[in-house]
VOPAGU-2260 file (C-alpha; in pm, 1 decimal, decimal comma):
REM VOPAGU-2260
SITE   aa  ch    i         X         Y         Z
SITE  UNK   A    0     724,1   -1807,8   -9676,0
SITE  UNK   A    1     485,0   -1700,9   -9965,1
SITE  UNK   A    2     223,1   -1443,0   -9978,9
SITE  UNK   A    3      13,5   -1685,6  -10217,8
SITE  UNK   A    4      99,4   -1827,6  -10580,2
SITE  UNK   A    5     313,4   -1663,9  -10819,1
SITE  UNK   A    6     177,5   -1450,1  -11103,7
SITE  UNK   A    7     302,2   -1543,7  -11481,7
SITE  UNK   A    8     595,3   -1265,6  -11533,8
SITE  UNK   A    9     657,3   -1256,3  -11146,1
SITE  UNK   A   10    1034,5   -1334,2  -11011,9
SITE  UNK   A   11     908,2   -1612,0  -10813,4
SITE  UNK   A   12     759,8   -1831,6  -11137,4
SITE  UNK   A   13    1111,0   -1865,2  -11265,9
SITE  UNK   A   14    1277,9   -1942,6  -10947,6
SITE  UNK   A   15    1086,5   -2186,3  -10832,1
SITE  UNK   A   16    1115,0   -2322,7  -11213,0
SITE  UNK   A   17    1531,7   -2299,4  -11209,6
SITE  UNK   A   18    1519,1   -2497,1  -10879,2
SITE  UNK   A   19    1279,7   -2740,0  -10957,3
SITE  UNK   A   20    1520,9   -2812,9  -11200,8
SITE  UNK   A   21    1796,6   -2790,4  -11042,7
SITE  UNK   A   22    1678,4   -3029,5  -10775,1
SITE  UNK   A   23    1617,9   -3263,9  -11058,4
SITE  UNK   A   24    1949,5   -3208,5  -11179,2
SITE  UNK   A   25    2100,3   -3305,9  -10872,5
SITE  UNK   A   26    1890,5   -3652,2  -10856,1
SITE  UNK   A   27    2007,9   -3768,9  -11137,3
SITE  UNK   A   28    2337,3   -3691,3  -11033,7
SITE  UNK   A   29    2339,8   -3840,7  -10701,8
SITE  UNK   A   30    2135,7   -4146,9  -10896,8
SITE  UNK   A   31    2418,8   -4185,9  -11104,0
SITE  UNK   A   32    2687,5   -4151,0  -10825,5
SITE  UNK   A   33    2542,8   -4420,5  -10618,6
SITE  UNK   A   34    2456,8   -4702,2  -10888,6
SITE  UNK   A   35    2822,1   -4634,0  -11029,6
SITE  UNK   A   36    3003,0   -4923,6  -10817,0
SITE  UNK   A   37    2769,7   -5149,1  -10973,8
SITE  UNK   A   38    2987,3   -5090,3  -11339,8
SITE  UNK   A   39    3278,0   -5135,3  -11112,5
SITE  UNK   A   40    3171,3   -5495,5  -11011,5
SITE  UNK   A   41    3082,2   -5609,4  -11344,0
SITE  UNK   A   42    3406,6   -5555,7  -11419,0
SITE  UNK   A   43    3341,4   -5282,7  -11672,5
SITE  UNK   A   44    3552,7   -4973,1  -11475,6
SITE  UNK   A   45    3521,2   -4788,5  -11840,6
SITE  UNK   A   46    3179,8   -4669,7  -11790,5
SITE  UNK   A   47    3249,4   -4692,1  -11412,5
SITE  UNK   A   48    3424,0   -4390,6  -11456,7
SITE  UNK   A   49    3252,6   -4231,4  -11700,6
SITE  UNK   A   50    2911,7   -4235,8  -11503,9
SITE  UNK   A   51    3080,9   -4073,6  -11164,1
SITE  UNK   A   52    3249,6   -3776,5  -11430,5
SITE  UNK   A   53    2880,4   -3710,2  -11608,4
SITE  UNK   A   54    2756,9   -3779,2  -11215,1
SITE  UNK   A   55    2999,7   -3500,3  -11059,1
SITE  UNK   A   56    2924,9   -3306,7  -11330,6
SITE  UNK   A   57    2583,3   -3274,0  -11277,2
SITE  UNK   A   58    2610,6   -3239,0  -10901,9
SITE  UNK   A   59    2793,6   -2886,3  -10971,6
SITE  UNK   A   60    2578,8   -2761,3  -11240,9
SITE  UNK   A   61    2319,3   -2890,1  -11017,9
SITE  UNK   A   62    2407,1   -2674,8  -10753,5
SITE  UNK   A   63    2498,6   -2368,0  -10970,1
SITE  UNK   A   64    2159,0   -2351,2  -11098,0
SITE  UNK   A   65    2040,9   -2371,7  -10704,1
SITE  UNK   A   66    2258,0   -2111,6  -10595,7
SITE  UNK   A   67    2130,1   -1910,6  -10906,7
SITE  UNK   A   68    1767,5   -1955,7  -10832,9
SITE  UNK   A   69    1845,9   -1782,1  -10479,0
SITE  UNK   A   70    1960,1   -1520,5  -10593,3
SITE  UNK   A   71    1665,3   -1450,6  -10850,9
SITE  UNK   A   72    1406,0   -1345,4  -10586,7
């Protein structure tokens, strides 16, 4: 892939920027996704359910701001 580093003001600085963060997006949203069954076993299905909404949430905006950082080349 790259013909060396990015220069400041280049295309490639803020892509690889938008999907470093959307990669970290989506960690925390498959983080969340996986340790949700733990609220479920503690009996406390209230946040249960809101941690696999914020988690699902984040998954898509997650992968929007991959898809986006594609496209910005």
């Amino acid at each position: 892939m790259g013909g060396g580093p990015a220069r400041p003001g280049d295309g490639g600085t803020t892509a690889r920027r938008e999907r470093l963060v959307a990669l970290l997006v989506l960690g925390i949203g498959v983080v969340l996704l996986l340790s949700s069954p733990t609220w479920f076993a503690s009996d406390r299905g209230g946040v249960g359910v809101a941690q696999l909404f914020v988690g699902v949430v984040l998954l898509a905006v997650g992968g929007f701001l991959l898809r986006r950082s594609r496209s910005v080349r």
